[in-house]
N, C-alpha and C positions, 0 to 999 in steps of 0.2 A: 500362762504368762500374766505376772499382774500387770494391772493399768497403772500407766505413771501419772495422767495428767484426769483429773477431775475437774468440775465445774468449775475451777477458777484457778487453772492454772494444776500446779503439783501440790503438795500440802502434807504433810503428818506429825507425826510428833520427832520432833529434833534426835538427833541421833540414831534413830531409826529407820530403815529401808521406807519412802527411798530419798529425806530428809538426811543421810549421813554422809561424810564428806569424801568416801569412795564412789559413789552414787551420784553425787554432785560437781566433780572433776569429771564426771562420765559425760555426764548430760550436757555441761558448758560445752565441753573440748566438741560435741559433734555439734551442737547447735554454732557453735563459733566455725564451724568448717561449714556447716551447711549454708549457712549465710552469708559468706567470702568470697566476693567476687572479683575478677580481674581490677576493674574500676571502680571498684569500693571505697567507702573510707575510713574501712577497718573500725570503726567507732561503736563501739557500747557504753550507754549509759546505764548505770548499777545504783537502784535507790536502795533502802529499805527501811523498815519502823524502826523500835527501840528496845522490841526481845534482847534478853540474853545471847540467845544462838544465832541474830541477825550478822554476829562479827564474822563469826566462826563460818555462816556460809558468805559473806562477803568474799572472804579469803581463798574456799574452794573453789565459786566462780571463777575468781577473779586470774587462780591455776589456770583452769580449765581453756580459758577462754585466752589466756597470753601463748598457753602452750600449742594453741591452734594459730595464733600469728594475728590476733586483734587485740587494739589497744583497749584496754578500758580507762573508761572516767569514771571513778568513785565520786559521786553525789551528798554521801550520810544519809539521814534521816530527811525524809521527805513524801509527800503524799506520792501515793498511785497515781493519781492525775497527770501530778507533775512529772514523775517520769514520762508518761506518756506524752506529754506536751513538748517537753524539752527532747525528748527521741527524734521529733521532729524539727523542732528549732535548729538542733546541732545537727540535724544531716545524718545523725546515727544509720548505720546499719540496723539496730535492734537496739531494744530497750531491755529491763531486766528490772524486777522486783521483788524483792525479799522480804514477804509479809503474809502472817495465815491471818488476816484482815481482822475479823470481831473475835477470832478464838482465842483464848485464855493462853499466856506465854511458853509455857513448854513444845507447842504449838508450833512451827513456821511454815513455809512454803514460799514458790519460785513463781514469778508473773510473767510472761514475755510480751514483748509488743514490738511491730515489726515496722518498717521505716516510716510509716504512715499514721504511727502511734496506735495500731490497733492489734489488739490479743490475736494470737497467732492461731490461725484455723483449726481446724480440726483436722484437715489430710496432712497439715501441718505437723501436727501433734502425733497421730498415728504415724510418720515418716519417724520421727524421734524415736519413738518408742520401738520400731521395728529394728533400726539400725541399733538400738542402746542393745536390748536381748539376742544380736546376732553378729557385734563385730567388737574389736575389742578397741577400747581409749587409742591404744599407742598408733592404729591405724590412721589418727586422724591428726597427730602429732603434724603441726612444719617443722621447715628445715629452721636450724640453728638459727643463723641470720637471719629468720623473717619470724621471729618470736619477737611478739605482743608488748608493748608499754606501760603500763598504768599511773594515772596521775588522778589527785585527789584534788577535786574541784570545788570553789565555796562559793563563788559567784551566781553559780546558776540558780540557786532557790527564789533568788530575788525575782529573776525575772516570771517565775512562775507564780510571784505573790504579787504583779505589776499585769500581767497577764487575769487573773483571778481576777483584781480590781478594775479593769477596764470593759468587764462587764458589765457593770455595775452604771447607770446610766451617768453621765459625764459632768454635768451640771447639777448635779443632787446631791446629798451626802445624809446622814444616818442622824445629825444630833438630834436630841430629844426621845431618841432612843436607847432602853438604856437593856442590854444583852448577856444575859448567862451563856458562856460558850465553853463545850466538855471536849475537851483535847482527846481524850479517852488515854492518856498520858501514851501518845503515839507518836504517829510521824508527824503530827501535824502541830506538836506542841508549842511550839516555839513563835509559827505562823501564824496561827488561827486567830488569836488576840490582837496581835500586830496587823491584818486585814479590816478588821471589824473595828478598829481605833482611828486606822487612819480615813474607812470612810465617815469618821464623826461619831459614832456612837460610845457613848459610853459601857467599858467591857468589864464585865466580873468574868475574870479565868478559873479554869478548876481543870481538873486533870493533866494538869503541865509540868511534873513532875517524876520522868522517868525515869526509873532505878533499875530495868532491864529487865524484872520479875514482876509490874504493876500494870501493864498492857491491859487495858479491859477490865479492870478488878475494881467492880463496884463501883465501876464508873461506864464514860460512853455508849454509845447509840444503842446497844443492847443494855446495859442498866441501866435504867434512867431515874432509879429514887433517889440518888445525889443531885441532881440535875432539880428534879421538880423541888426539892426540899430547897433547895437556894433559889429557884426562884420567887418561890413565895415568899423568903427571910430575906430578903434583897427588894422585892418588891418590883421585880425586873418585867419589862413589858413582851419578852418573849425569852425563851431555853433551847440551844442548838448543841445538839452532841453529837458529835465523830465516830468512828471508831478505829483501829489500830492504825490503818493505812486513808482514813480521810475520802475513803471512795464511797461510805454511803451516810445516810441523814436521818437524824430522827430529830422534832422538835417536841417540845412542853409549849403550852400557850402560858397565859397569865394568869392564870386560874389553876395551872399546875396539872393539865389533861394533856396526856401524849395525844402527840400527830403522827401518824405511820407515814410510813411513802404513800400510798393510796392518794391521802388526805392533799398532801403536798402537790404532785402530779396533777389532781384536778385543778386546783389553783392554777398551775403553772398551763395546763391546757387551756384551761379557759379564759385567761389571761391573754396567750396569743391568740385563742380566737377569738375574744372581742377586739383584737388588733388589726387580724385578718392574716395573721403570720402561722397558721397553724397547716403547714402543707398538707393537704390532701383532705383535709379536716380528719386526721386520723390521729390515736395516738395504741402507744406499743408498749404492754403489761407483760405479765408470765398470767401462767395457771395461776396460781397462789395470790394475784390481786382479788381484792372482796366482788361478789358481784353488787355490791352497794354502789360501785366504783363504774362499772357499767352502766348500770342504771342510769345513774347522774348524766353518765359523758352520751348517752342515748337522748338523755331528753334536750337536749342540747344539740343534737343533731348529728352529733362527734362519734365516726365508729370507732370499733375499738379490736384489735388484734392481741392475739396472746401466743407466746409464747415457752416454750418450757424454760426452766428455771437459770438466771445468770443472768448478769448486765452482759455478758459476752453473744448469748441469742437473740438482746434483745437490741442490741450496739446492731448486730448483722441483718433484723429485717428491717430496722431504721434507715441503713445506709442501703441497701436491696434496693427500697422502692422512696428513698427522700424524704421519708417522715421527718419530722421537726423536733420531739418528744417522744421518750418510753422509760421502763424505770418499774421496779422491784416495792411490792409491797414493804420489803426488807430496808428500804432506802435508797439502793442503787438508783439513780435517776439520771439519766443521759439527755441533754441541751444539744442537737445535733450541730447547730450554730455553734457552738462554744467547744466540742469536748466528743472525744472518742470513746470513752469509759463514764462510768461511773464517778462524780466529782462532789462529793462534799461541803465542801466552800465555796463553788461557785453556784450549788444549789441555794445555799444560804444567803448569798448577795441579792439572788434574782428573788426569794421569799420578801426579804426583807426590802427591799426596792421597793415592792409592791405594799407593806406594810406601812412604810412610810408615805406612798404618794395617797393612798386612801387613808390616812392619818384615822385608823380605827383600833381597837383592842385585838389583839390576837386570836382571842379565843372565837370574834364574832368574823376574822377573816377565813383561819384555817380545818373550823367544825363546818366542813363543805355539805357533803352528805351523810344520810344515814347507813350505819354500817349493818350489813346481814350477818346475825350471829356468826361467829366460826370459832371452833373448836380443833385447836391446835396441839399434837401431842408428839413429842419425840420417840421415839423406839432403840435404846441403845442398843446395839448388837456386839458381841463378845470380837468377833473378828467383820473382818469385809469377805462377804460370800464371792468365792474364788471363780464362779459363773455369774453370766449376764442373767437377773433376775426382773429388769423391767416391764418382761412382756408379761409375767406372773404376776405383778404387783398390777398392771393395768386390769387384770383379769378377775383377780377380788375386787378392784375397784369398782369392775362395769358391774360383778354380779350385787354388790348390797348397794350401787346408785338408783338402782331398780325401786329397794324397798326404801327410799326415803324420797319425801320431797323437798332435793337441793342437791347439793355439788358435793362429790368426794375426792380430796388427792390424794394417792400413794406412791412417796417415791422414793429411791436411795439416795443420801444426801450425796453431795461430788465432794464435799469437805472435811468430813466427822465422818466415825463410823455407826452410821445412821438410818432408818428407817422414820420422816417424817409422814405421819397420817394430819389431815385437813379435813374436816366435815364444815360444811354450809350450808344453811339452813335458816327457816323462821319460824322452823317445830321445833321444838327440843328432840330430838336424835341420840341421845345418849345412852339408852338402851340397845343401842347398835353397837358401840365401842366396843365392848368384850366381846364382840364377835366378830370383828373385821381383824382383832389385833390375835385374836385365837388362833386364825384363820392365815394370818403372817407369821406368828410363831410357828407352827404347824409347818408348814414350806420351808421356814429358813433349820427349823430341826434335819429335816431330810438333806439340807446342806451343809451341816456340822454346823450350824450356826446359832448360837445361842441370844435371847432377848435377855440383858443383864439390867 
């Protein structure tokens, strides 16, 4: 049985199992029945980016989900956030978004978020998945008379860009700031600029030209050489770029040096703790944050919990125990105050807030600490091994963590079909590579699986 739902939801390439539109009238039609209750109010909200194929599944949804007897509200183009925000605003039964976030447009995938604007669990997820491979659509059909609505709504984006800005401290505003911001020509194209103007800053736009094939292409939070190239020809005092769906952050300082999430996060930790707003004095990583990033938040007094990879792990042991802060070396960065997910722009508000009230250069607020070498390599694989392969991959991990001094991660990406390796370190270690990844080839051969 394959897995339908990965690290951020479902995701593959368009047209393809289980991205195609008999697969996605599947998955609505039971999710739309599973979530219908007596005293409901039948209400989904449907965002998604600017892919190509965002229409196409708009429409199967949108099947799926009226033939179960729920209305829907089509949103357009809007962040992840924002769905998640507005799920809640409107009373929604469930949220819904149609976005494979930083992947290249042939790309898509399905987000859900349940009345409380947060990503739908895991026994959640295995409930879908068990019912999808064991019963068939028509089962979960209503009667005639109680099929589903749908209206297409334009008002709502605003309130999520009024929303965004009332973060943003009340009596402050941004002039004398002047802001490269990379739309990644996503969902957030339209907004990003219009946020960052109104609180007073002067905006250079770039990536705000979506053609439904452009999503990510040499631009946003994962490229960032357009980004730094204008800010240094612009002469702009900081660079903030997106990516597809506006849910995670990378910036450029003024000197043209990316800032990871890492970098951001301590800021923002440390920020609320010299506030005294930092609950528990804790804040919530993945594996994958630097231990540079530790260090810092230790001498500081600040512990630090990790867990495995997704704003969706890291949303769940924030809300668990009432953390204030956590968030993805990748960018994902959750404000437990503000936000259920991963949010983009309202990370960028609460940066830049802080940029302005200490009225310094970027580069000497956001080079927080020193980073511990890491060496990051992808592993493309020919297909997805059709076994659970985690426990194998921790098990070359624990045996060459032995022979180096520092951290190693091995793991299957939830996204791509993918084998990500992580060494950390303040030796040089790369004399180990071709024998950790010999060592994963070797395993995934035995599983008809090829390293391409």
């Amino acid at each position: 049985m394959h897995k339908l739902f990965g690290t951020d939801g479902i995701r593959g390439l368009s047209n393809e199992f289980p991205i195609d539109v008999e697969s996605i009238v599947k998955i609505s039609t039971i999710v739309g029945h599973l979530m219908k209750s007596k005293n409901s109010t039948k209400r989904v909200l449907i965002g998604k980016d600017t892919r190509l194929s965002s229409y196409m599944i708009e429409n199967a949804i949108s099947a799926g989900l009226l033939a179960a007897g729920m209305d829907v509200f089509l949103a357009g183009p809007i962040p992840t956030p924002g769905v998640s925000f507005l799920t809640r605003s409107m009373r929604c039964e469930f949220g819904i978004m149609i976005s494979a976030s930083h992947n290249a447009y042939p790309d898509n995938g399905i987000k859900f978020f349940d009345h409380k604007g947060e990503k739908f669990s895991n026994e959640m997820q295995k409930k879908i998945e068990k019912i999808f491979y064991e019963k068939k659509t028509s089962e979960f059909y209503c009667k005639p008379d109680e099929i589903g609505k749908a209206y297409r709504v334009h008002d709502v984006i605003g309130r999520y860009v009024e929303f965004v800005k009332k973060t943003f401290p009340q009596d402050e505003n941004l002039s004398g700031i002047k802001v490269v911001i990379d739309a990644a020509n996503g969902a957030a194209y339209k907004i990003a600029s219009e946020i960052l103007w109104e609180l007073g800053a002067e905006v250079v736009p770039i990536g705000i030209e979506p053609n439904g094939k452009n999503i990510n292409l040499q631009c946003g939070s994962t490229n960032l050489k357009l980004l730094q190239q204008t800010v240094i020809q612009t002469n702009s005092d900081i660079g903030i770029a997106l990516d597809g769906d506006a849910d995670r952050i990378a910036i450029v300082d003024d000197l043209g040096k990316i800032i990871d999430g890492d970098q951001i996060i301590a800021l923002l930790a440390k920020n609320l703790h010299d506030k005294k707003k930092l609950n528990k004095n804790t804040v919530v990583t993945t594996i994958m944050s630097n231990y540079g990033l530790e260090k810092y938040l230790k001498s500081l007094k600040i512990k630090i919990i990790r867990t495995d990879v997704g704003d969706k792990n890291v949303y769940e042991e924030i809300n668990k125990n009432d953390y204030s802060i956590g968030g993805e070396k990748s960018g994902h960065i959750i404000m437990k105050k503000y936000s259920t997910t991963g949010d983009g722009l309202m990370v960028a508000v609460q940066v830049l807030a802080i940029l302005k009230k200490l009225n310094t250069k970027s580069n000497e607020l956001l080079n927080i600490f020193k980073e511990i070498p890491q060496t990051n390599i992808n592993l493309k694989m020919s297909n997805k091994p059709k076994i659970e392969i985690s426990e194998k991959l921790d098990s070359i991990k624990r045996f060459y963590e032995k022979k180096i001094d520092g951290r190693i991660v091995i793991r299957q990406s939830g996204t791509e079909p993918m084998i990500r390796l992580m060494i950390e370190s303040e030796k040089d270690e790369s004399r180990i590579v071709p024998k950790i990844i010999e060592s994963i080839r070797k395993y995934l051969a035995k599983n008809d699986v090829k390293i391409v």
